[in-house]
N, C-alpha and C positions, 0 to 999 in steps of 0.2 A: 504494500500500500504506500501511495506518497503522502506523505505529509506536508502540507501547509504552510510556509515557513511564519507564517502569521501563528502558529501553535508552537512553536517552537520552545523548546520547554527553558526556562531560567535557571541558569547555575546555581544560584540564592534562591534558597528560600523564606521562612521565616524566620530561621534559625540559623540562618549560615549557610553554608554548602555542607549536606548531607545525602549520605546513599550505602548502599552495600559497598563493602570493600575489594577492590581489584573488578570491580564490576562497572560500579558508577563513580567510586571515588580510591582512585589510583594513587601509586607513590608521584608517578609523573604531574596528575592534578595537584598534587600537593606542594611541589616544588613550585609551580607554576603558580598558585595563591602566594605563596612565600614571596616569589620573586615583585608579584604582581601590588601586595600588600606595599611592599616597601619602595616600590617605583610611585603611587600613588602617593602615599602620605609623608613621603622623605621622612620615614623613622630613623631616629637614629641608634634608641635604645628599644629593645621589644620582648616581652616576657612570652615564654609557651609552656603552655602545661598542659596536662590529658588526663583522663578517666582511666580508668583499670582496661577498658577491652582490650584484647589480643593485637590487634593492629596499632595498639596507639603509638608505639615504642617503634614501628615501623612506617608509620608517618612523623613520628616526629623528627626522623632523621629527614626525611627527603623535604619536609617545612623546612627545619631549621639550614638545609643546604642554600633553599632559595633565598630565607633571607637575607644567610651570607653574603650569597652573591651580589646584593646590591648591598654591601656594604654596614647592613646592619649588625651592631652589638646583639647575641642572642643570652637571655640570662631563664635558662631551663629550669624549672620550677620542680618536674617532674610528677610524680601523681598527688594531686590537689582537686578538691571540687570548683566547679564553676565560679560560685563567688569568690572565691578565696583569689582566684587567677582575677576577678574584674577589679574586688581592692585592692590586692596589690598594685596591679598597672596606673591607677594613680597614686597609690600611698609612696611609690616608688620612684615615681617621675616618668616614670617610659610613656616612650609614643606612645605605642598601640601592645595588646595584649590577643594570644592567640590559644584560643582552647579547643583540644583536640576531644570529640565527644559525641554522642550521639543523643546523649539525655537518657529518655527514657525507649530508648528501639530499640529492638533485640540486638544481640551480640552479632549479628552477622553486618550491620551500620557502621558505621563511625562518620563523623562531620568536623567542618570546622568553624568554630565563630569568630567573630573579629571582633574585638572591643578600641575602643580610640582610648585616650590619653586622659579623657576622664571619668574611664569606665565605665560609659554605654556604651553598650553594643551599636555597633554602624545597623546604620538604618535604611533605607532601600536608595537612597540618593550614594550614599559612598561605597554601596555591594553593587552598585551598578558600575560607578568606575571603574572600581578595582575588577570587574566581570567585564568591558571593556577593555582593558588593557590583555586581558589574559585572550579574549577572543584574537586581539590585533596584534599576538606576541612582541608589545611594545614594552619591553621590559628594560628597565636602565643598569643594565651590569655594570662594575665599577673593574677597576683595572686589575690585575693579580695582585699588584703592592696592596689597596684597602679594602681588600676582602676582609669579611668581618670574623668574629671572635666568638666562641660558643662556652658561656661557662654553667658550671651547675649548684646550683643551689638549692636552700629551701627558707624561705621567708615568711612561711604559717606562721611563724610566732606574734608577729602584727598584727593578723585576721584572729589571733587568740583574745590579744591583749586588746584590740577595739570591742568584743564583745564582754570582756568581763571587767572592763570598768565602765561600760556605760549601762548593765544590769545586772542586779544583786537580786538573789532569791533565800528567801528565809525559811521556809519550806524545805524539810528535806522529801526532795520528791522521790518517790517510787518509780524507777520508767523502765519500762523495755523498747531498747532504740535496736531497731533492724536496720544495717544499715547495706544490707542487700548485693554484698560483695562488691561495693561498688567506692568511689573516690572519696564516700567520708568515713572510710573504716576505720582511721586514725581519729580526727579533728573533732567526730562529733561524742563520742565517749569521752574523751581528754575535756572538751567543754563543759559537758553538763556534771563531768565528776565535780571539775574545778570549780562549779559555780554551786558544790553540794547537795547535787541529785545522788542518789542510790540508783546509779544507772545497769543496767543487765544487758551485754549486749549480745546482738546473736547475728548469724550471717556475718561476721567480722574479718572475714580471710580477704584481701581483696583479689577478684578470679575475673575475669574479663568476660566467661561465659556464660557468668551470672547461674551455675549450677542450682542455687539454692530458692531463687522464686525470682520472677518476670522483672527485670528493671525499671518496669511502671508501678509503683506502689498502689494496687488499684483493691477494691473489697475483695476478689477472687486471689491473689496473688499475698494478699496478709490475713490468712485462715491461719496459717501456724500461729502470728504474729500475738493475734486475736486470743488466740486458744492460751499461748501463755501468759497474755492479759491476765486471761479469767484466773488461770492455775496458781498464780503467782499473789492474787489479789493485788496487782500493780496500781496506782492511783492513772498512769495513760502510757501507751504505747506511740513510738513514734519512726517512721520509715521514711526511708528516701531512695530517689530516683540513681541511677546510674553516676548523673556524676554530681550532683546533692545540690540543683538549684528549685528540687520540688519535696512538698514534705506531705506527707498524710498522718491520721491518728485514727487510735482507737480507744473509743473512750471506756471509763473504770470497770462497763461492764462486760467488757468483752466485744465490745459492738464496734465496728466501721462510725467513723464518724464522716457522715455525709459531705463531700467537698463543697459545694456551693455552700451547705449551712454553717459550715464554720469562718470561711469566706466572709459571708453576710454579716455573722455572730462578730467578728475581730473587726471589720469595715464601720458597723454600727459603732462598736468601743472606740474606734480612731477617732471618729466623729463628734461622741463625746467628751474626748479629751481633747481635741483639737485650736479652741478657742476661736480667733478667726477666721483661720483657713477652713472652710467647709465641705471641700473636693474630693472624690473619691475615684478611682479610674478600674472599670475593670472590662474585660472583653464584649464581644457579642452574641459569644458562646454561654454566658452566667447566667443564671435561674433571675426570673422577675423574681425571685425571694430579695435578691439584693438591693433594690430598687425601694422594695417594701421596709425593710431594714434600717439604711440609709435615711432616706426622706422622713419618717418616721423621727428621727434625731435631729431633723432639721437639716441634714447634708443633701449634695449635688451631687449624681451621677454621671459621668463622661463614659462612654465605651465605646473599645476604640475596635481595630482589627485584630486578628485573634496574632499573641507574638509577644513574646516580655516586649521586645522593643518598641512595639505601638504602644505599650502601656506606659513603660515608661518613658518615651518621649512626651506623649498625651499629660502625665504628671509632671516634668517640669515646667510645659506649657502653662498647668490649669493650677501650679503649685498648691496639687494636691497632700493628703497630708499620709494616706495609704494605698495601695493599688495591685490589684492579684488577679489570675486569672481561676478557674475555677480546676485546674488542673495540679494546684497546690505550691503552684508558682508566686509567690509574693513580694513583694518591694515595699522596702521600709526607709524613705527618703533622708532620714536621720543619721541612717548609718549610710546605706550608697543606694546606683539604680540597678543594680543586679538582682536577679531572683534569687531567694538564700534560703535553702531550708533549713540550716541548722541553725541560720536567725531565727526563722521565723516560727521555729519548735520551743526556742529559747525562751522569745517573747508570750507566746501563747502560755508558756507556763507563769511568765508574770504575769500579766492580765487574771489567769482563773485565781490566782492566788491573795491578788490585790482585792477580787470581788469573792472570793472565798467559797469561788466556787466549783465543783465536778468540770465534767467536760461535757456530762449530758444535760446537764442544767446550764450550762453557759450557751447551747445553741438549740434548745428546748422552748423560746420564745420564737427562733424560727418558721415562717410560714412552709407549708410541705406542699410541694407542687409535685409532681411526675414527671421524669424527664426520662427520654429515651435518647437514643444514637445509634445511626447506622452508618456503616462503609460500606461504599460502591467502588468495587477496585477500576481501575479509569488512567489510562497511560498518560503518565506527566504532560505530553505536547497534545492532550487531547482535554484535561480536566475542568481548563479555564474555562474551554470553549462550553462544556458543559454547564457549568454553573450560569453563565453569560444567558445560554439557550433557554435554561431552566426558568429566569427570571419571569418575562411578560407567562409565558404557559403556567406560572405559580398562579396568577390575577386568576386565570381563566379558571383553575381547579378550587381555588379560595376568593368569591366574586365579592365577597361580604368585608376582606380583610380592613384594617383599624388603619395600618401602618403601613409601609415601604421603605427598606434602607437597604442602600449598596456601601454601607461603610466595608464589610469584610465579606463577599458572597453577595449572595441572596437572604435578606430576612424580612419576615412578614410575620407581625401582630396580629392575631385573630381574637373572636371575640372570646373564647376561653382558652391562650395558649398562644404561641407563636412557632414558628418554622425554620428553621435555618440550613440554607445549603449552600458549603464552603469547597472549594479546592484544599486539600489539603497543602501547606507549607515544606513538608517532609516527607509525603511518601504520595505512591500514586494511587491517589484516594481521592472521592468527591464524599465529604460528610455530610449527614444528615444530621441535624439536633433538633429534636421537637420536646415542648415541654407544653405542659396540660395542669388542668384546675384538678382534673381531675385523672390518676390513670386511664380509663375507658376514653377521654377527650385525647387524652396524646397518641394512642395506639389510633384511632378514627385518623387524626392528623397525619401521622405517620402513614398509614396504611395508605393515603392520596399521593401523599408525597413521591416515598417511593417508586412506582411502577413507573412516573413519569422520568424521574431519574435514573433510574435505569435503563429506557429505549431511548433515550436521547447520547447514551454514555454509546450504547450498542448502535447506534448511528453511526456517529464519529467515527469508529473503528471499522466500517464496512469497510 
């Protein structure tokens, strides 16, 4: 089949460049980002660091070649989580900051993000450059004499010391932290001991091919987690993603604590603590719970495209005061704009502590809507076009709808629930999110949605 060059699928996604490795993301691609990173933003200092999987240590060689070659200082951090790589890159001084990772995708992934010099993540204006430069191999070599310098280090002890003087916990909490073989097997036990939790941890080996449960910390994948909640009579349980910019829990009784309700639950408490700033920033994937929440305390909701970085660029826009997407990705503008979950597990246990309460009673004033989610698997150069097609035919299956927004996909307000269908940023997926007043209203929703999305995917691809 020909393809379209109008479909042509984007290097970047929301995340950086991500794909299977030696498949969609090569050592060759990697050198080529490296070289491309630092022909663009004349770095002259640039930190790399990676997650546990198998390939990281094999990309990190063929990154850190490239951005020798233009002349960049490399200063190898080596395995660290997410945030820990985006504070540094300002606590340090360096240009730009480069984290080898896939999040939360299976071990067969790995990606790369790029952070600038004040630890945001580049955002679709600078992954375009630098994705320009790499299509027009306009890369600035520098001569044999200033090829640059690779050293190795490790500077976690900074990302230690920012969080345990800017939060003290009186409580000696009871926790079981799973930290799921993955980049905070060290950082997030050494934290919560030091700040005098009674931490347990499990999944602590860090293995790249995440043998012990799914690198998405999702209710199926923390059934052990859960189970020795319960066993343990722990006060919460707390997990993270592959390379620890996402956190989930479970709260005292053994239970998944729902991610939009807790979301909601800590957005509302920003809000109240907040004084004048009233802003709250979170996706267009998040439960109208938050909405409910929020407003409710007298704050503003912005929501942006689904991606820490639309969130947090939307937040230093609307200087918001919290901002998370419902995927247990959080930003805490206080400390930096990176997603942190071993911030943001830290924090959550000041907050129940300060109001003296459980974790099922702290998101037990939450409204309970139904939310479902489907994927429609849909080849990268083909997904946009799908979401695109999907839009006016949405009008035509929901003639009733409240709303229309193309901030991130397709989404449409109904009068009991809303629709949303996205491209996915990372894999080649067109998502589905429907949320309902009621289960039986979302499953109806759902049940329309679908079919159309699917013969439109099954179009494209004739």
């Amino acid at each position: 089949m020909l393809v379209n060059k109008s479909l042509k699928a984007k290097l970047f996604g929301s995340s950086g460049v991500r794909g299977v490795v030696n498949v969609d993301l090569t050592p060759i691609l990697a050198t080529k980002i490296g070289l491309a990173v630092v022909t663009f933003s004349k770095a002259k200092k640039v930190l790399v660091a990676r997650d546990t999987r198998v390939s990281g240590l094999m990309l990190e060689n063929a990154l850190v070649s490239g951005l020798l070659a233009v002349g960049a200082t490399v200063h190898c951090l080596g395995t660290v989580p997410t945030p820990v790589l985006a504070y540094l890159t300002r606590k340090l001084g360096a240009d730009s900051g480069l984290m080898i990772t896939a999040s939360h995708n299976p071990p067969q992934y790995n990606g790369i993000k790029i952070f600038g010099a004040n630890g945001l993540a580049y955002g679709d204006e600078s992954q375009d450059k630098v994705e320009k430069i790499i299509e027009n191999g306009s890369f600035g070599l520098t001569v044999w004499r200033n090829i640059g310098e690779a050293v190795y280090f490790n500077e976690s002890s900074h990302y230690v010391d920012l969080i345990q003087k800017k939060v003290k916990l009186h409580k000696k909490w009871h926790v079981i932290v799973d930290l799921g073989c993955g980049a905070t097997y060290n950082l997030a036990p050494t934290i919560l001991k030091n700040l005098g939790c009674k931490a347990t941890a499990i999944n602590a080996q860090p293995d790249g091919f995440f043998p012990a449960r799914s690198s998405e910390p999702n209710e199926e994948s923390l059934e052990l987690l859960a189970r020795i909640v319960r066993e343990l009579k722990a006060d919460v349980g707390i997990a993270y993603d592959g390379d620890g910019d996402r956190v989930a829990f479970i709260n005292e009784k053994g239970e998944f604590a729902n991610l939009d309700h807790v979301l909601a639950a800590y957005a509302a408490y920003a809000i109240q603590k907040s004084g004048k700033r009233r802003t709250v920033v979170t996706n267009v994937e998040a439960s109208m719970c938050f909405e409910k929440m929020v407003e409710a305390h007298g704050g503003k909701v912005v929501r942006t495209k689904v991606g820490d970085v639309y969130v947090a660029e939307a937040m230093r826009r609307h200087e918001a005061v919290f901002g998370g997407e419902p995927c247990g990705a959080w930003i805490h503008p206080k400390f930096h704009y990176c997603p942190d979950g071993i911030l943001s597990s830290v924090m959550l246990l000041k907050v129940l502590e300060e109001k003296g309460e459980l974790l099922s009673e702290f998101i037990s004033k939450v409204p309970r809507y139904s939310t479902l989610r489907e994927n429609i698997v849909c080849k990268n150069q083909a997904k946009r076009k799908v979401v695109e097609r999907t839009g006016e035919q949405l009008k035509t299956v929901f003639p009733k709808y409240k709303e229309y927004s193309t901030v991130d996909g397709i989404r449409l307000a109904l009068q009991n629930g809303w629709i949303l269908v996205r491209a996915s940023g990372t894999e080649p997926l067109v998502r589905l999110t429907v949320e309902g007043e009621s289960l039986k209203a979302a499953k109806e929703i759902m049940a329309r949605g679908v079919p159309l999305v699917r013969k439109l995917a099954g179009d494209l691809e004739k």
